[in-house]
Structures are given as structure tokens and as C-alpha cells.
C-alpha positions in Angstrom: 97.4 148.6 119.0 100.9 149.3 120.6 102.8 147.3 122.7 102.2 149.3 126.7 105.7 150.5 127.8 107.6 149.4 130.9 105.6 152.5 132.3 102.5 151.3 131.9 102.3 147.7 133.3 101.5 148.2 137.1 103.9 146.2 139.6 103.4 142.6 140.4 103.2 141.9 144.3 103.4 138.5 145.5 103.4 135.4 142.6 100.6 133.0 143.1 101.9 129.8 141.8 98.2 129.0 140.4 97.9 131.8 138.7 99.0 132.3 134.8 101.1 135.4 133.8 101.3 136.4 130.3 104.3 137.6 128.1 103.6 140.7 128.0 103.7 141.1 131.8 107.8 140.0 131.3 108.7 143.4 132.2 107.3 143.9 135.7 108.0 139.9 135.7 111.9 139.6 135.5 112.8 143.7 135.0 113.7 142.8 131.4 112.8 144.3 128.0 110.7 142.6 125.5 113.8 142.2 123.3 115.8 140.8 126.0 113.2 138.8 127.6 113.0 137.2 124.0 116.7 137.0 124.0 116.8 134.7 127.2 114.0 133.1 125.9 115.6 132.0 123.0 119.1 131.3 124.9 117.2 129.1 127.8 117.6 131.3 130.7 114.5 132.0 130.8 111.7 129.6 130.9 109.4 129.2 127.8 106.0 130.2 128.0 103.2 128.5 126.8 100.2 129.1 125.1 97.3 130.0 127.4 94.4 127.8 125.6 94.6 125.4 122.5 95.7 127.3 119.9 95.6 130.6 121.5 98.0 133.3 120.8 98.2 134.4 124.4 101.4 132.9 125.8 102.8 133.3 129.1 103.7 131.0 132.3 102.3 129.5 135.1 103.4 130.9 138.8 105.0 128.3 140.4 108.0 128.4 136.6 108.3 132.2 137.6 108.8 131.0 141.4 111.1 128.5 140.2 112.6 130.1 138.2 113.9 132.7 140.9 114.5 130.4 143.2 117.6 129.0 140.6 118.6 133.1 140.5 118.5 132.9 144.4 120.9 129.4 144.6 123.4 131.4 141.6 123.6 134.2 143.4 124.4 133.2 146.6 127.0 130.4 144.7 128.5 133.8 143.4 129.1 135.3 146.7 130.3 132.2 148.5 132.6 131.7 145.6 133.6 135.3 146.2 134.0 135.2 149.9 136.8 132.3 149.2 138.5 133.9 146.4 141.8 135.0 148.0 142.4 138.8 147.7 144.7 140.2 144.7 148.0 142.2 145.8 148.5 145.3 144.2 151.1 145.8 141.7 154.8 147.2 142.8 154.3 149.2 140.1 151.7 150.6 141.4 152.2 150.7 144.7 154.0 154.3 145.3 152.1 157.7 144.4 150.7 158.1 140.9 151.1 161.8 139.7 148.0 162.8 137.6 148.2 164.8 134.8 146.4 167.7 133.9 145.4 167.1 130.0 146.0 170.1 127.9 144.0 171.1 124.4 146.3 170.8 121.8 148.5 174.3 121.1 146.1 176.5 118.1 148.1 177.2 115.1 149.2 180.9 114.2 147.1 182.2 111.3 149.4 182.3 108.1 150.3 185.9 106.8 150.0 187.5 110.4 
């Protein structure tokens, strides 16, 4: 059997921090791929799942690590943007400053045919 495509995994509404997810749901999960959802898995950004029932194959994580794991998102984001608001504004360049003319790019001139 084939893995189902972002297409085919339905939406998740609300999390229910009881409830367990598996892997394969990562894509309506975090809006990731399966490569890069391994890829952050692997880094640490991601948290790491766990198998479902003694060894079971079925991984996945519980609701309240995918609510958690937003909520960090949430707190890094909005770090971003207050770091951003504070960030004094870059002048522009003098060199830059005046009118730039633009260019028109021409095709290169086609050589006359020998013997013409």
C-alpha cells in the first residue's frame, strides 16, 4: 500500500490533548512533508513520537506534545516580531538614493552568414 498524499488526509479541527495522532497524520498536523517532518524530527524541532502500544509500529503523539508544541511556535513568533518592532529602521544607501535608470536588456547582435 502507498503512502496517502497531502490530498488525501482530511483536515484536523481542534487538538484534543487526550487523544493520540499518528505519523502519518504530520501533514494536516504541522503543514509539513513526510521528508521534512522526518527532517525536524531528527533535528529536534519537532517532538518525537512514540510508539502507540508495546512494540507496535504505529507511532505518533499525544495531543497535549502537538498543543505544546505550538504553543513554543506561538512564544518564537511573537519573540520574532517584538524583536522586529525594536530593530531600528535601515537608511537607504546615498548611492542609491537618486533615480536608477533601468535598462532595457537586448539579445545579443546574430552573426552575418559567411559567403553572403
Amino acid at each position: 500500500m502507498t503512502r496517502p498524499t497531502r490530498k488525501d488526509i482530511p483536515p484536523i479541527g481542534e487538538i484534543d490533548p487526550g487523544q493520540f495522532y499518528r505519523i502519518t497524520m504530520s501533514p494536516a498536523i504541522f503543514h509539513l512533508g513526510w521528508q521534512a517532518t522526518k527532517n525536524k524530527i531528527k533535528a529536534g524541532k519537532l517532538p518525537r513520537p512514540f510508539p502507540q502500544n508495546e512494540g507496535s509500529h504505529i507511532t505518533g503523539w499525544t495531543g497535549q506534545q502537538i498543543l505544546d508544541h505550538r504553543a513554543r511556535m506561538q512564544a518564537l513568533a511573537e519573540a520574532e516580531a517584538a524583536a522586529d518592532a525594536v530593530r531600528p529602521k535601515q537608511p537607504q544607501p546615498e548611492a542609491l538614493r537618486g533615480k536608477v535608470k533601468k535598462l532595457k536588456l537586448k539579445r545579443p547582435a546574430r552573426r552575418a552568414k559567411a559567403g553572403a
